[in-house]
VMD Tcl script that draws the C-alpha trace (Angstrom):
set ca {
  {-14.30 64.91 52.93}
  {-13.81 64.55 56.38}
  {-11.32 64.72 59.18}
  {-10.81 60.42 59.14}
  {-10.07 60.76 55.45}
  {-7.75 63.72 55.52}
  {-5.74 61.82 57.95}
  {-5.70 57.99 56.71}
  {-4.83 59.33 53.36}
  {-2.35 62.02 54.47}
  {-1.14 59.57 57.11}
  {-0.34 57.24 54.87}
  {1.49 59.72 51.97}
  {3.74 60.79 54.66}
  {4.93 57.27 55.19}
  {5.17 56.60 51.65}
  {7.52 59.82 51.36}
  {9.45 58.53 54.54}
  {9.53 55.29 53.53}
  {10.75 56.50 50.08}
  {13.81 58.77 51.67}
  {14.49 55.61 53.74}
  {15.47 53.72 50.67}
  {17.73 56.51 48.85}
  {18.02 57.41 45.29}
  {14.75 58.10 45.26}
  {13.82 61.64 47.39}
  {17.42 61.68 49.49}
  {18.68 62.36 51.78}
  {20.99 64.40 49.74}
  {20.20 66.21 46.58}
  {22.15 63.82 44.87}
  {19.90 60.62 45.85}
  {17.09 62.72 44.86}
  {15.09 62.11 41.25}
  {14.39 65.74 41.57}
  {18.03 66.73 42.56}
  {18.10 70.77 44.22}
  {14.62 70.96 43.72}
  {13.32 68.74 45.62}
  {14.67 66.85 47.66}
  {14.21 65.11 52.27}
  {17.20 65.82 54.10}
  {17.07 62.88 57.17}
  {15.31 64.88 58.99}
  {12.36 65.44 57.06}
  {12.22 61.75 56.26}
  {11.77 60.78 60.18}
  {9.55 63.39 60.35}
  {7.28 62.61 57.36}
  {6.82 59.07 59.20}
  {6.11 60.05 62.45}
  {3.87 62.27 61.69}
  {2.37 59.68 59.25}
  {1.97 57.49 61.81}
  {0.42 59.89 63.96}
  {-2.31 61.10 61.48}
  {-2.82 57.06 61.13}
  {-3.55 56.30 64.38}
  {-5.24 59.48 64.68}
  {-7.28 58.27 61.85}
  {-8.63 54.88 63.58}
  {-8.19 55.21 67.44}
  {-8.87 58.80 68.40}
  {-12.80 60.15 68.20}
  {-14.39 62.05 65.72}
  {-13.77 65.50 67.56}
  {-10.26 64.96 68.23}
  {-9.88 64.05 64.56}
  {-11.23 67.39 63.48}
  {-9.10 68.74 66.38}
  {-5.43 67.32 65.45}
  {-6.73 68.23 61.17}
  {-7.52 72.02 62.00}
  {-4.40 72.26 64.02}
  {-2.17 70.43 61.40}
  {-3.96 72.33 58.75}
  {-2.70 75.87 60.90}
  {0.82 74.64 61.11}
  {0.95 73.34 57.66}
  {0.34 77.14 56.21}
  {2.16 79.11 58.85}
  {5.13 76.51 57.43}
  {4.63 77.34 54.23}
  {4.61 81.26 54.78}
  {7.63 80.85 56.69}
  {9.34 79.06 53.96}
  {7.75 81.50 51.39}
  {9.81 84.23 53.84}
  {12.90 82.75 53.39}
  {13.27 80.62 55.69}
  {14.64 77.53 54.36}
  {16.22 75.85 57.64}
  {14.01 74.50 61.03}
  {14.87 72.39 63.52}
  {17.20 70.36 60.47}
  {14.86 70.48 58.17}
  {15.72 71.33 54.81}
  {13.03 73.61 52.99}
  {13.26 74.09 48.83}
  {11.41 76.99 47.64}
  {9.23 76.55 46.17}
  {8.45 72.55 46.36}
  {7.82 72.57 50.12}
  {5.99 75.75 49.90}
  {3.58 74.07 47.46}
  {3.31 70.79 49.84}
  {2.48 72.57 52.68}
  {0.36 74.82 51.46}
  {-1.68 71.84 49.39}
  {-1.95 69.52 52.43}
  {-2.64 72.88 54.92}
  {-6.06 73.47 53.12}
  {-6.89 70.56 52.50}
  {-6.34 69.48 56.39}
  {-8.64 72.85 57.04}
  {-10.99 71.76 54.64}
  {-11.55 68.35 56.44}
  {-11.61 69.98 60.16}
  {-13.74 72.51 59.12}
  {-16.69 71.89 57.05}
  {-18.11 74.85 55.52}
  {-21.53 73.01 53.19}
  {-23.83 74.76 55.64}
  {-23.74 71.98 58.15}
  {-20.73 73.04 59.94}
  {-18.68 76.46 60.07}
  {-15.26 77.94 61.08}
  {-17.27 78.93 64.13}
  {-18.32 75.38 65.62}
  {-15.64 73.15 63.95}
  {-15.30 71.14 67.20}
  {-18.73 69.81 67.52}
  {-19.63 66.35 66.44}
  {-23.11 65.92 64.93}
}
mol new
graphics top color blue
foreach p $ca { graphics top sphere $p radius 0.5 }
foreach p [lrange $ca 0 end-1] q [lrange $ca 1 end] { graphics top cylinder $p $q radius 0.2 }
display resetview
């Protein structure tokens, strides 16, 4: 696994899901559009969200070198979990988002490692401590 991958395939989920809410009935915009009703469900802001950062992570993904790659996946990865705790607090509002407890804790928490996981490299090759170098 590696930073390219985390982000063309996470990239490209997060336009699915916005592209999803875009259509309605499917994930929202309202609980009642969703499949998944209260549980789960993308307010509007979440969906515009979802595809802008899944456009970013795309272009990320082909344009940008290999250290910014591991760069924009550590510091997604950071985000992603200190979302999820803050959800996990409580916190279901931000910014207009919409958090459900505990369906976006579980998201962000799943796409948080895994985004660490592809920045940082820990098979003996790389570590936490040199995660920006490029060999």
């Amino acid at each position: 696994m590696n930073p390219k991958y985390f982000l063309s395939v996470s990239g490209a989920i997060l336009i699915a899901v916005g592209i999803l809410g875009l259509i309605g009935g499917i994930i929202g915009p309202t609980p009642g559009d969703s499949l998944f009703g209260n549980i789960w469900y993308f307010n509007s802001v979440e969906i515009w969200a979802h595809l802008a950062i899944g456009i970013f992570a795309i272009v990320c993904a082909f344009l940008l070198s290999e250290k910014i790659q591991k760069f924009v996946s550590v510091t997604l990865g950071i985000l992603l979990i200190t979302l999820g705790f803050y959800i996990l607090l409580g916190n279901y509002e931000l910014l207009g988002a919409h958090f459900e407890h505990p369906a976006d804790t579980f998201f962000n928490f799943i796409f948080g490692v895994w985004a660490l996981m592809a920045g940082v490299k820990i098979n003996g090759n790389k570590s936490v401590g040199n995660f920006m170098n490029t060999q």
